[in-house]
BANUVO-589726 format. One line per 5 residues: number of its first residue (from 1); their letters; for each residue z, x, y of N, C-alpha, C, O. Coordinates in steps of 0.2 Angstrom, whole numbers, m for minus. Atoms other than C-alpha are relative to their C-alpha. Layout:
REM residues N
NUM	A	Z:X:Y:Z:X:Y:Z:X:Y:Z:X:Y; ...
REM end
This chain:
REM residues 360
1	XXXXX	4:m4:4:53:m427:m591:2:8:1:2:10:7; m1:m4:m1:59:m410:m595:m5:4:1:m10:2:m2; 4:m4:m1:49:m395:m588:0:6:m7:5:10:m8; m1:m7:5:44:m382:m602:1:6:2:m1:8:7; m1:m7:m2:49:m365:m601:m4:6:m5:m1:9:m9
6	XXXXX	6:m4:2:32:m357:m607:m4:2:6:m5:m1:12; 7:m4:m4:19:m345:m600:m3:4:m2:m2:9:m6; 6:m4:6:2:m341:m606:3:3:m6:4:8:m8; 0:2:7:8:m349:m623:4:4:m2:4:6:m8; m8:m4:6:24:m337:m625:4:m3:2:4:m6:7
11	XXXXX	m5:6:1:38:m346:m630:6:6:4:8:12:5; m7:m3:m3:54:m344:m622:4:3:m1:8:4:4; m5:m4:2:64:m335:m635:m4:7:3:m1:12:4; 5:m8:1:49:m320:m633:3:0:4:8:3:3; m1:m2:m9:52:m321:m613:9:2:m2:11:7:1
16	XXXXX	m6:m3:m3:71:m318:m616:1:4:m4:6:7:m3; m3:m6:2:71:m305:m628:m5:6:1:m4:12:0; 3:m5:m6:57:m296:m618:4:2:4:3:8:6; m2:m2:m4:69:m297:m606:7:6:m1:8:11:2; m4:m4:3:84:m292:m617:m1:7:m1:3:10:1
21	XXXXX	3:m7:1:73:m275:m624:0:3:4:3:8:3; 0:m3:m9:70:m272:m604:5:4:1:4:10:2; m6:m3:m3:88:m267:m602:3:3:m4:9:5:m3; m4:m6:3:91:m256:m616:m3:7:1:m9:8:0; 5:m8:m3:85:m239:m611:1:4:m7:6:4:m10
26	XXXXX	1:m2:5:80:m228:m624:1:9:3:m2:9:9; 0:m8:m4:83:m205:m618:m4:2:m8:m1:2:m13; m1:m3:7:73:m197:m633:m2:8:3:m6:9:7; 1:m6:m1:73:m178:m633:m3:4:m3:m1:4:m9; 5:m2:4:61:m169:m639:m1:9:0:m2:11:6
31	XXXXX	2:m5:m3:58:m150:m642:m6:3:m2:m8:3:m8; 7:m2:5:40:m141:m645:0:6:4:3:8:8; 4:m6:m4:30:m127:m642:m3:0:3:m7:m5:2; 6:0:m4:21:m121:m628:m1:5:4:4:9:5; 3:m5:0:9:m110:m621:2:m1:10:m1:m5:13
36	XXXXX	m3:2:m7:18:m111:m602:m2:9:3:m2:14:0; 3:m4:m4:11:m99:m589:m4:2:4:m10:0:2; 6:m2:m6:1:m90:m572:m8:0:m6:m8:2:m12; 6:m4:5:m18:m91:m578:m2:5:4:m5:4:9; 6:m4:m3:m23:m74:m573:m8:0:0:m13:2:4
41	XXXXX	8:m1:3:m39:m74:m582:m4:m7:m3:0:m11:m5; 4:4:4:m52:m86:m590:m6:3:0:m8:6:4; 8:1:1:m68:m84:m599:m2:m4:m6:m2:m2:m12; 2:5:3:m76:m99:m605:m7:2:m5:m12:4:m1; 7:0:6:m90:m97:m620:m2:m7:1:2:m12:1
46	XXXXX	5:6:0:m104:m110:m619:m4:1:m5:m5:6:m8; 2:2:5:m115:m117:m632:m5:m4:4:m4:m6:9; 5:4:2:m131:m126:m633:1:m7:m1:1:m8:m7; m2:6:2:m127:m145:m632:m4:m3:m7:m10:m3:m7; 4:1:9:m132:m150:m653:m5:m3:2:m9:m2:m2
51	XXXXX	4:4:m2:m142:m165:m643:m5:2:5:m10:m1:7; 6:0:m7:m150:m157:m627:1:7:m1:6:10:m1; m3:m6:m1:m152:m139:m629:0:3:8:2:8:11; m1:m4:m8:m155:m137:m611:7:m1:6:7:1:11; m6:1:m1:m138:m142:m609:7:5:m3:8:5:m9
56	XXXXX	m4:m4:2:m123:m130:m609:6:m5:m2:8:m9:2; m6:2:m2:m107:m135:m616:6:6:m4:5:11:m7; m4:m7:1:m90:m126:m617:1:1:m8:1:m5:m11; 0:m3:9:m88:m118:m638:10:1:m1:14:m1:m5; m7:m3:3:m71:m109:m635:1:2:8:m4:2:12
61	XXXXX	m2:m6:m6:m61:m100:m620:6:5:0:12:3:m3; m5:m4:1:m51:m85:m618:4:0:5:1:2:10; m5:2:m4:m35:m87:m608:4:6:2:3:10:m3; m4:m7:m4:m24:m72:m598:5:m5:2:4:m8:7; m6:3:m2:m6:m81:m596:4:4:2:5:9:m2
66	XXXXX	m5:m6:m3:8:m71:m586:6:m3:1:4:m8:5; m6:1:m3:26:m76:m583:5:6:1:5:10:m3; m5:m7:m3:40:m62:m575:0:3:m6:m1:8:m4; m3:m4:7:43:m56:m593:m6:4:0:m7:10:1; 8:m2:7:24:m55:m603:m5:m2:4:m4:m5:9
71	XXXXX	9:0:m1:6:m56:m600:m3:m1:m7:m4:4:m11; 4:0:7:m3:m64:m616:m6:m2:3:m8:m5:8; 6:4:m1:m20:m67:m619:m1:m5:m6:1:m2:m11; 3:1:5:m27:m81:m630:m4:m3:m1:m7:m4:5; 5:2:1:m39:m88:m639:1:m9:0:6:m12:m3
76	XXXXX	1:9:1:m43:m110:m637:m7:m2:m3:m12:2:m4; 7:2:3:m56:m119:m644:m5:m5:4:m8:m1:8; 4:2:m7:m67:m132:m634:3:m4:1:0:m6:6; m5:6:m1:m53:m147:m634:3:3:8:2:1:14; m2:m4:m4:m44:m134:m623:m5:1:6:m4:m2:12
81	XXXXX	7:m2:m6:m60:m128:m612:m1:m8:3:0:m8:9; 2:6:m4:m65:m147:m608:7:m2:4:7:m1:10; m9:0:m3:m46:m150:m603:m2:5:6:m7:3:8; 0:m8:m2:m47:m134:m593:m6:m2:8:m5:0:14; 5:2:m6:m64:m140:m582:1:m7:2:m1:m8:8
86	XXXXX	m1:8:m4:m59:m160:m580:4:3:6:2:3:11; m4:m1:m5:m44:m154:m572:1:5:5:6:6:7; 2:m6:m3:m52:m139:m562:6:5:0:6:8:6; m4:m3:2:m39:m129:m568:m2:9:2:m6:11:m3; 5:m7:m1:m44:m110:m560:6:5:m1:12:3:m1
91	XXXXX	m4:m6:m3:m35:m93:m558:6:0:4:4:0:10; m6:3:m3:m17:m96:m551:4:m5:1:8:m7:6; m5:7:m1:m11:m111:m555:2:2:m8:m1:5:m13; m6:3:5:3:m115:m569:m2:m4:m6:0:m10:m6; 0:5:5:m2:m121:m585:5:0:m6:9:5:m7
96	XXXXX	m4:2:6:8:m129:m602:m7:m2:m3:m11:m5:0; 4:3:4:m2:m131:m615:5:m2:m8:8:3:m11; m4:1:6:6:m139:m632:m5:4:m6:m11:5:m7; 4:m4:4:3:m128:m646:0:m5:m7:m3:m2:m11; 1:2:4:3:m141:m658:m8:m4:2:m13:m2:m1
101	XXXXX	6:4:m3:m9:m154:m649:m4:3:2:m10:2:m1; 5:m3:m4:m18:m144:m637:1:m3:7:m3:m2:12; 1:3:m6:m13:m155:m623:m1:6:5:1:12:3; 0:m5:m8:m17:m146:m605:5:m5:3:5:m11:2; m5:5:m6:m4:m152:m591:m1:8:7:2:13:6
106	XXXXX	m1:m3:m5:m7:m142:m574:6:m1:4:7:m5:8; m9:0:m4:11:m139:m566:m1:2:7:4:1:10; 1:1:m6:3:m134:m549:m4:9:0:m6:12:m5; 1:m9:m1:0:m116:m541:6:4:0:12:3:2; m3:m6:0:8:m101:m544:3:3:9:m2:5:11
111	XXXXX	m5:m3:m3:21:m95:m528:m4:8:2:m7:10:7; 3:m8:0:15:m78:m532:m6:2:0:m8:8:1; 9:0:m1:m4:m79:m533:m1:m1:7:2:m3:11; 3:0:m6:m17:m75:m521:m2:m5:4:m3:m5:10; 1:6:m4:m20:m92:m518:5:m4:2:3:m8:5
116	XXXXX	m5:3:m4:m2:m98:m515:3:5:6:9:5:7; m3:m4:m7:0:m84:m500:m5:m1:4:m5:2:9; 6:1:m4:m17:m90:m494:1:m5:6:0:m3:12; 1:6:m7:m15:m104:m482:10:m1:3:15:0:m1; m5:1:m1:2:m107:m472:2:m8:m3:6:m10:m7
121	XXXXX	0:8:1:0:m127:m473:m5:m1:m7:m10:2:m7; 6:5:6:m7:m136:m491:3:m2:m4:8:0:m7; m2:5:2:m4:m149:m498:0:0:m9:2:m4:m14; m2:1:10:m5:m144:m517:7:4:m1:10:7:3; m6:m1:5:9:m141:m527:3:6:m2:2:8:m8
126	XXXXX	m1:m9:3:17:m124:m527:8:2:m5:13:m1:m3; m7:m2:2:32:m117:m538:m2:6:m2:m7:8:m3; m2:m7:2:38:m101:m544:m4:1:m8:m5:m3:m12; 1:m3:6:31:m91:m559:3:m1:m3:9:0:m2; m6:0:8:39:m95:m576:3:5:m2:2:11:0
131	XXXXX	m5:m7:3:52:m84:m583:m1:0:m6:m5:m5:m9; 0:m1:4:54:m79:m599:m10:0:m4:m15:0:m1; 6:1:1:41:m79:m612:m9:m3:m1:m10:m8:2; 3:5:m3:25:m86:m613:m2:m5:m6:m5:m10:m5; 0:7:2:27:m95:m629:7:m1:m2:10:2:m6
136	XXXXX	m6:3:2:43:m104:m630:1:m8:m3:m2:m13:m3; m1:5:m1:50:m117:m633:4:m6:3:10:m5:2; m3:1:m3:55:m130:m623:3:m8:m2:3:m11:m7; m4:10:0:65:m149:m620:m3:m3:3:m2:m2:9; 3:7:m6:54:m165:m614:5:m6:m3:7:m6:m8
141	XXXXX	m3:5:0:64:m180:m612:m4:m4:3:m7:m2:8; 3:5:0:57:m197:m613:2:m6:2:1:m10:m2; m4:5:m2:65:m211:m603:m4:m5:m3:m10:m5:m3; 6:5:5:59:m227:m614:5:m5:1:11:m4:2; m5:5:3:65:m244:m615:0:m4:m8:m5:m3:m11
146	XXXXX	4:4:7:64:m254:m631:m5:m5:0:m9:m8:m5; 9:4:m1:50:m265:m624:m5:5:2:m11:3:3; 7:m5:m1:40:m249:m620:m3:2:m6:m9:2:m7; 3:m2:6:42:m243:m639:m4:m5:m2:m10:m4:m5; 3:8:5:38:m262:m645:m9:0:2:m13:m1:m2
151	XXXXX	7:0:m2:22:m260:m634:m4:8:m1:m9:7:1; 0:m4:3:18:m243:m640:m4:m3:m8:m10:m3:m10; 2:0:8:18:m248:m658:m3:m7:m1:m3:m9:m7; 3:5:0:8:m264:m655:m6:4:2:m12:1:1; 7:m2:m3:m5:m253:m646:m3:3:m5:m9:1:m7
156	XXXXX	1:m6:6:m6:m238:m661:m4:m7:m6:m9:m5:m9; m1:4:3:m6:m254:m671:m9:m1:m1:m13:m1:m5; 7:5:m2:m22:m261:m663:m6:7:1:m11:5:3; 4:m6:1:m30:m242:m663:0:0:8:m6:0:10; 0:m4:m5:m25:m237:m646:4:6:1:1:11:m1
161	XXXXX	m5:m6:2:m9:m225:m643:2:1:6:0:m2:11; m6:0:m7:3:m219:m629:m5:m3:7:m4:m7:11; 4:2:m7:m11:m219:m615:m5:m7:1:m8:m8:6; 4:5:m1:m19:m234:m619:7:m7:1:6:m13:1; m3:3:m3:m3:m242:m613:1:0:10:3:m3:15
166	XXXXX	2:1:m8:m7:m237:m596:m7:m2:4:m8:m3:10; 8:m2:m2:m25:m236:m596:m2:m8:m1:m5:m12:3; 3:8:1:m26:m255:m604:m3:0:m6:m8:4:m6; 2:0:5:m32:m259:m620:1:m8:m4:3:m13:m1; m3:6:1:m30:m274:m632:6:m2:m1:10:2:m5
171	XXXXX	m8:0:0:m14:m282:m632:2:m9:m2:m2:m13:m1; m3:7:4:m4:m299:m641:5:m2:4:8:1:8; m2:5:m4:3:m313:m634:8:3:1:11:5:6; m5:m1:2:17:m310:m643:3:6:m6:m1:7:m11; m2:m7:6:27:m295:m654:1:m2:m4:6:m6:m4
176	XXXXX	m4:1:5:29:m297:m671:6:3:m1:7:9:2; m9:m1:m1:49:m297:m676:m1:6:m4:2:11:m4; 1:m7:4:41:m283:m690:0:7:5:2:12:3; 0:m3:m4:37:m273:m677:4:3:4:4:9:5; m6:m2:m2:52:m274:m668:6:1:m4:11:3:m1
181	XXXXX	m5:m5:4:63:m270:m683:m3:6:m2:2:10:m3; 2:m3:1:51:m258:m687:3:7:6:3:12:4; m3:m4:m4:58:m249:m670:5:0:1:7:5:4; m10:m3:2:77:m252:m671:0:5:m6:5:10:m5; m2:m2:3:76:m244:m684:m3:9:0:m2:14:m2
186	XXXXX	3:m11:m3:65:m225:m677:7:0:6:10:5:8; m5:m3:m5:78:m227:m663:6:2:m3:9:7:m1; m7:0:4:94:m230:m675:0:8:m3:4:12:m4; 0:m9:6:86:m213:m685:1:6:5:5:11:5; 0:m5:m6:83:m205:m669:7:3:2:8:9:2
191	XXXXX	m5:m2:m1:100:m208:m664:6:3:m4:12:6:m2; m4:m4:4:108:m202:m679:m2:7:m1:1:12:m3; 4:m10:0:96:m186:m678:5:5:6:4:11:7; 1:m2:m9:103:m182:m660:m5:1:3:m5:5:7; 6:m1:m2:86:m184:m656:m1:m4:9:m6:m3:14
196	XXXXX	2:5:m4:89:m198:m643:8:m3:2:13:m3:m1; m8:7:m3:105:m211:m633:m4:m3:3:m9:m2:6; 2:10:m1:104:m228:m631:4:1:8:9:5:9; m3:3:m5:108:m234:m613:m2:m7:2:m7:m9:4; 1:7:m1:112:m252:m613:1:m3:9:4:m1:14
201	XXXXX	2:1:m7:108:m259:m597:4:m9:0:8:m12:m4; m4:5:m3:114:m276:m587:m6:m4:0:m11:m3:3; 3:6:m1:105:m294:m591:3:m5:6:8:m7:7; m4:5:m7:108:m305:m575:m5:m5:0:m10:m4:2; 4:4:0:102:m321:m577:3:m7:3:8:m11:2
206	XXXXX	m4:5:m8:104:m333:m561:m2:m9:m3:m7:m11:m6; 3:7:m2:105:m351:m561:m1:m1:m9:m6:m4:m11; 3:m2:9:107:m349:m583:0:m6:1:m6:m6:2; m1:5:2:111:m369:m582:m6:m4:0:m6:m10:m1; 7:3:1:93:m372:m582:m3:2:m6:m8:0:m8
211	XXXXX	1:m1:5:92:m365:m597:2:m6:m8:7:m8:m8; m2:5:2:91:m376:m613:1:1:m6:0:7:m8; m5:m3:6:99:m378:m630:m5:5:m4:m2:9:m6; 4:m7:5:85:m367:m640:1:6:3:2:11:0; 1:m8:m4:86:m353:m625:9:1:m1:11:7:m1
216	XXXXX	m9:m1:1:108:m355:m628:0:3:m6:4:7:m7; 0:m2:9:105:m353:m648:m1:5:m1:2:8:m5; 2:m6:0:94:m338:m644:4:3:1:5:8:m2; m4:m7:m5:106:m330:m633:5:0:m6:5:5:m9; m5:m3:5:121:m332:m646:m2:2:m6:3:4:m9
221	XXXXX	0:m5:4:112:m325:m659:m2:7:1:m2:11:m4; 1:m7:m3:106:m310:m649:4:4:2:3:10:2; m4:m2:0:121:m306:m645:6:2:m3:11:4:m2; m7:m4:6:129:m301:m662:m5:4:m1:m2:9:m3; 5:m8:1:114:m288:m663:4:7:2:10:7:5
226	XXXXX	m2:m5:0:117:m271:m663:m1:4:8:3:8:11; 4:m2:m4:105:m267:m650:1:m5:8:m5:m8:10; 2:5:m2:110:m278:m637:4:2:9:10:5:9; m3:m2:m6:114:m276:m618:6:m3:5:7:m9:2; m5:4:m3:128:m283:m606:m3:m8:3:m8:m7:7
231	XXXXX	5:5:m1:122:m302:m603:6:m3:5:12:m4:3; m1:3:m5:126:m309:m586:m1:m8:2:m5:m9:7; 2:3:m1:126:m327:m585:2:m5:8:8:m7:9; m3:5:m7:128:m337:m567:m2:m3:2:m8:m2:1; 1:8:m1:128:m354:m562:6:m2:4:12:1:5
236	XXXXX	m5:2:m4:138:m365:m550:0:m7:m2:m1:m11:2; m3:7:2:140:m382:m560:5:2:m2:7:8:m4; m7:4:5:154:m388:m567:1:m3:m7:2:0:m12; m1:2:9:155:m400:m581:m6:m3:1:m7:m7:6; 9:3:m2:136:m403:m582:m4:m3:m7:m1:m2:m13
241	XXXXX	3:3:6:125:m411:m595:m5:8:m2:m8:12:2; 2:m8:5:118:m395:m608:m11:m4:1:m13:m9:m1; 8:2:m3:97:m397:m602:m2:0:m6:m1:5:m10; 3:2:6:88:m404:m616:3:m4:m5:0:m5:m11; m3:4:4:102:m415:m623:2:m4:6:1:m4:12
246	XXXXX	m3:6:m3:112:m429:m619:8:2:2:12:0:7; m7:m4:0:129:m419:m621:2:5:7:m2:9:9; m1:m3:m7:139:m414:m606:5:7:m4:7:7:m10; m8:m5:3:152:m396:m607:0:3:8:m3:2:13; 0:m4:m6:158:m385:m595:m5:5:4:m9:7:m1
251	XXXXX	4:m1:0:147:m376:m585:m7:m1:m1:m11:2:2; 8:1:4:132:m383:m595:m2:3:m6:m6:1:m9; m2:m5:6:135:m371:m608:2:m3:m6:8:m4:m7; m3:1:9:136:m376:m628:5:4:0:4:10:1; m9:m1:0:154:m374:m630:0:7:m4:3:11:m1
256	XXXXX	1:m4:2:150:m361:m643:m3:6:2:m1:11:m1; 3:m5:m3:141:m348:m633:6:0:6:7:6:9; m7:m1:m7:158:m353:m619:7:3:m2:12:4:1; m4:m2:3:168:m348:m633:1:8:m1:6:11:m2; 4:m7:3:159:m330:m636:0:4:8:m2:10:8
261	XXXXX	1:m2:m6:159:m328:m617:7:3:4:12:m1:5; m6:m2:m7:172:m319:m603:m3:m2:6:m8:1:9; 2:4:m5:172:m330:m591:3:4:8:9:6:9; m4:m5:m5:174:m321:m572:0:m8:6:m5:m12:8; 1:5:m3:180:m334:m561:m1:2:8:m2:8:10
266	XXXXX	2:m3:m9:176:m334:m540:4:m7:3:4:m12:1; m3:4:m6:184:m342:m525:m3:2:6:m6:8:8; 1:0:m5:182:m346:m510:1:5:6:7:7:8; m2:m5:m6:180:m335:m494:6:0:3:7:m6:5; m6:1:m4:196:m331:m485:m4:2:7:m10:4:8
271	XXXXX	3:m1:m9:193:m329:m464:0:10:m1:m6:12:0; 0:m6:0:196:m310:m467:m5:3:m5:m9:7:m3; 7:m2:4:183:m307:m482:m7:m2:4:m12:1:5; 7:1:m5:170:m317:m471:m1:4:6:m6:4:9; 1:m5:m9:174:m305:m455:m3:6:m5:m9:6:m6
276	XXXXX	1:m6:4:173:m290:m468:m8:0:m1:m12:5:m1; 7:2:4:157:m297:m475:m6:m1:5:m12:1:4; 6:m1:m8:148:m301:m457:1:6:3:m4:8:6; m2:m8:m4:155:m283:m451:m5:2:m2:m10:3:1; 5:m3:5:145:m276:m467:m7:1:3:m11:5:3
281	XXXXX	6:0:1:131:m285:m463:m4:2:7:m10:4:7; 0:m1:m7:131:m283:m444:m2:9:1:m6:11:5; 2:m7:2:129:m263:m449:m5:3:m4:m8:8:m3; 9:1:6:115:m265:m463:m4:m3:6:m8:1:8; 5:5:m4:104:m277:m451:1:4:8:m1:1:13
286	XXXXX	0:m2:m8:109:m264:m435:2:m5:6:m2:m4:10; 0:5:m3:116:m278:m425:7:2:2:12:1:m2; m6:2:m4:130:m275:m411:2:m5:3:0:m8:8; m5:5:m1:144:m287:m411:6:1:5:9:6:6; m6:0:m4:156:m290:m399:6:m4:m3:4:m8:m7
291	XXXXX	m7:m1:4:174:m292:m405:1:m10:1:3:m14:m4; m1:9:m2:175:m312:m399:m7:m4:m3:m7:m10:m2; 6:4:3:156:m317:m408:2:2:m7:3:m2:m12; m3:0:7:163:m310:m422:7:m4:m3:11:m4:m8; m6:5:0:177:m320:m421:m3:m7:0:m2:m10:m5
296	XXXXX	6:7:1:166:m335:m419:m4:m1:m6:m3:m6:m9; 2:m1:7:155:m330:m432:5:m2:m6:3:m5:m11; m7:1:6:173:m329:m443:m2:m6:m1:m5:m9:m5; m2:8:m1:176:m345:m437:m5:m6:m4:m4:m9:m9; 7:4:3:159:m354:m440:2:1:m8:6:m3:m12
301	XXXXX	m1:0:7:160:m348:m457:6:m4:m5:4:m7:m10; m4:1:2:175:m353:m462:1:m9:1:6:m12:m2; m2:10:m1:174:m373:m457:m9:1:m5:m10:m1:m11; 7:0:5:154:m371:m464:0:3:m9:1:0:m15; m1:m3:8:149:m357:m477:m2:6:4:m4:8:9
306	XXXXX	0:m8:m2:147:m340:m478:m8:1:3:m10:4:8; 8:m3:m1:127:m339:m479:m1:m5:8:m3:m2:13; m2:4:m7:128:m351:m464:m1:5:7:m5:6:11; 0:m5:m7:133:m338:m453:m2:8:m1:m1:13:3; 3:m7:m2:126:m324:m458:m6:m1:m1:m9:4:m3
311	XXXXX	5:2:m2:110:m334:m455:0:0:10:m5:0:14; 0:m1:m5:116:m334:m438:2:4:5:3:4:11; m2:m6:m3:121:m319:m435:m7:3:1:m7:6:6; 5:m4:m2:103:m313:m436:m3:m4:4:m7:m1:8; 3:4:m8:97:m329:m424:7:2:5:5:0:11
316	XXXXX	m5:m3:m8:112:m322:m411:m3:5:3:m3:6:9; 1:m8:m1:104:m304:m414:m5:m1:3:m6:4:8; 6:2:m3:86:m312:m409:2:m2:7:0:1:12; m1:4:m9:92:m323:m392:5:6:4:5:7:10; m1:m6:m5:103:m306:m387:m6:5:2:m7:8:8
321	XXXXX	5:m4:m4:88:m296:m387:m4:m4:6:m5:m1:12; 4:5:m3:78:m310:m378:5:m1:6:1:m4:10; m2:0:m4:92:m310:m364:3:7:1:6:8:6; 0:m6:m4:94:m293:m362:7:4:m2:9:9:m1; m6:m4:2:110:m290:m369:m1:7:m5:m4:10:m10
326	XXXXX	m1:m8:5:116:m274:m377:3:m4:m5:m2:m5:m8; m5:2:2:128:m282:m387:0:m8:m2:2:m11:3; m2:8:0:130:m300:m395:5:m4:1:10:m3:m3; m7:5:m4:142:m312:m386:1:m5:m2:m4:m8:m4; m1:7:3:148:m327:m392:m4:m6:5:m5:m11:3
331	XXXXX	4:5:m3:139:m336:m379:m10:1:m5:m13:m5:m5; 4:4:3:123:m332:m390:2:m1:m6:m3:m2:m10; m1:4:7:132:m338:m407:0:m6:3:m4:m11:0; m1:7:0:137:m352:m397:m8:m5:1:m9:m11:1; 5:3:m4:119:m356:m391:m5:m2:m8:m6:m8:m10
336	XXXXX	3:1:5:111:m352:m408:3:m6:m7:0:m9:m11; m5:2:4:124:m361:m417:m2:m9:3:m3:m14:m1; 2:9:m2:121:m380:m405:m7:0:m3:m8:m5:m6; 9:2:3:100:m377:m411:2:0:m5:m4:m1:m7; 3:0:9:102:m377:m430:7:m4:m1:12:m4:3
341	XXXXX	m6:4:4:114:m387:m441:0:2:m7:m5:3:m10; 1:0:7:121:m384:m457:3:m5:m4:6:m10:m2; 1:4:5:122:m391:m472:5:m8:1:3:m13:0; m3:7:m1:136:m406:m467:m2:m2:5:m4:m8:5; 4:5:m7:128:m409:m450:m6:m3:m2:m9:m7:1
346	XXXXX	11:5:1:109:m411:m459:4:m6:m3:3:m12:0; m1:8:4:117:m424:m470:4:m6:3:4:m11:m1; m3:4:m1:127:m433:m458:m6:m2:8:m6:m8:11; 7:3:m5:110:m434:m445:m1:m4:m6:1:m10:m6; 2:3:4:102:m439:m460:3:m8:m3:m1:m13:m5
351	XXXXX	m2:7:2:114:m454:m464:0:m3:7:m1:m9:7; m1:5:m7:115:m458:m445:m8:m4:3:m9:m9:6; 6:2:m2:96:m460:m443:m3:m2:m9:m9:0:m10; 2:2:6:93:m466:m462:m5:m8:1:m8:m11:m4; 4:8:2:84:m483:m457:m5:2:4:m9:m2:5
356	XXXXX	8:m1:m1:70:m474:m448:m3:4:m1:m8:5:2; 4:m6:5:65:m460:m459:m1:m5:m6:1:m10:m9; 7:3:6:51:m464:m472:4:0:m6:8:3:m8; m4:m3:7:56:m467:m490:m6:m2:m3:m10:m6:m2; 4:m4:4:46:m460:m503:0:m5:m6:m3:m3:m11
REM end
């Protein structure tokens, strides 16, 4: 019986071109205006709430911004003012504000304020006064993937919008394909604007021969797209039967998608890449080798397998601490190496004691 390859009822092409989207990265650049600058001053005007009048709320406020150049003052309205109180925003800290939207964004404290010469140690967030003046315009850059826009423009869709992808909102199983041509084609305009570059990223997909012929058909039509990232497929069969038919090919791979493919072949560890490669790891995991365990380790290796012995390189590194040594000796490879077996000794216990073990 074949195992399906669904999860909470999304189908398996969704899952790989979720994954495909993942790896394209999207840069988009954007430039606006903005009210960038020290708040020397505030003063907030209040109101009579229209439902409680025993309630103030804020109307408007007037703003004193300074950067080394200028000193403006302006006027906001009460989007800004409430902005302004969530974020306790006072006297000497660093505001941007968008002059289109009204966003607030607090960039920390001011350097040069009486409140950042105030304390030696604090742990808020200090930089220098702005340069230039205090309305410019500046460059935000967007790092995006093409499954962040997809999910974006299903939020917008659903009457949410950029923050209701972080905040949580309602969301579909699965994306419609209008949707996602609907954003090939703003990033394709983008990218002909200079507005944006694409960086395609790397698909790596282990063990692809578990994959079955609907998930191969996907992938070879995903891959004449326009939009489509480097697709890594690795697998260690050979001539295997294709999962979900009865037809054997190379690989396991429908001959057609092996046609469409560069094939990178692998061999066998030489005694010198496996010293190289226990060296490596013996420096990553901090583990002092002696010159003759590491010859042993070669060795092991090379009648075994690689992952073998760099399984017991780290029980060598355990039974050295536990005897005291500085350094690991080939007496304990040799110790750790009689306690465990690998892969041709389990299966040759296994056939020698095969009439007293249980069968299933």
């Amino acid at each position: 019986m074949e195992a399906k390859f669904t999860v909470a009822s999304v189908k398996k092409t969704e899952i790989l071109l979720g994954a495909i989207r993942k790896c394209i990265g999207v840069e988009i650049h954007e430039i606006r205006k903005v009210y960038e600058g020290e708040l020397t001053h505030s003063d907030i005007v209040t109101a009579p709430h229209p439902y409680n009048p025993y309630q103030k709320v804020p109307e408007s406020i007037r703003l004193t911004l300074k950067t080394e150049k200028e000193e403006k003052t302006i006027e906001a309205g009460a989007t800004i003012a409430q902005q302004i109180i969530q974020q306790n925003i006072s006297e000497g800290n660093i505001v941007q504000i968008d002059a289109e939207t009204g966003r607030v964004v607090n960039l920390g404290l001011s350097l040069e304020s009486a409140k950042g010469k105030k304390y030696d140690v604090d742990t808020r967030r200090k930089i220098p006064r702005p340069a230039g003046k205090v309305l410019k315009e500046k460059e935000f850059v967007y790092p995006l993937t093409l499954a962040d826009m997809d999910e974006l423009n299903v939020k917008s869709r659903a009457g949410g919008g950029f923050f209701s992808m972080f905040l949580g909102g309602a969301g579909t199983k699965e994306i419609d394909t209008e949707i996602r041509t609907m954003v090939d084609q703003q990033v394709k305009k983008l990218v002909d604007e200079d507005k944006a570059f694409i960086h395609p990223g790397v698909l790596f997909i282990d063990d692809s021969h578990l994959l079955d012929l609907e998930a191969f058909s996907f992938l070879g039509r995903a891959i004449e797209s326009e939009l489509v990232p480097i697709i890594i497929l690795a697998t260690n069969r050979g001539i295997a039967r294709i999962r979900g038919t009865d037809v054997k090919s190379p690989l396991g791979f429908p001959l057609d998608l092996v046609d469409r493919s560069v094939i990178i072949a692998t061999h066998e560890y030489d005694p010198d890449s496996i010293r190289e490669i226990l060296h490596i790891r013996s420096i990553e995991e901090k583990v002092k080798l002696k010159k003759d365990a590491l010859d042993r380790l070669t060795e092991i290796g090379s009648k075994s397998s690689l992952r073998y012995s760099v399984q017991l390189l780290s029980l060598a590194s355990q039974n050295s601490k536990s005897m005291g040594h500085e350094k690991v000796t080939v007496d304990d490879v040799e110790k750790v190496d009689n306690l465990f077996m690998d892969i041709r000794e389990a299966a040759e216990h296994l056939r020698r004691y095969e009439e007293k073990m249980m069968v299933h």
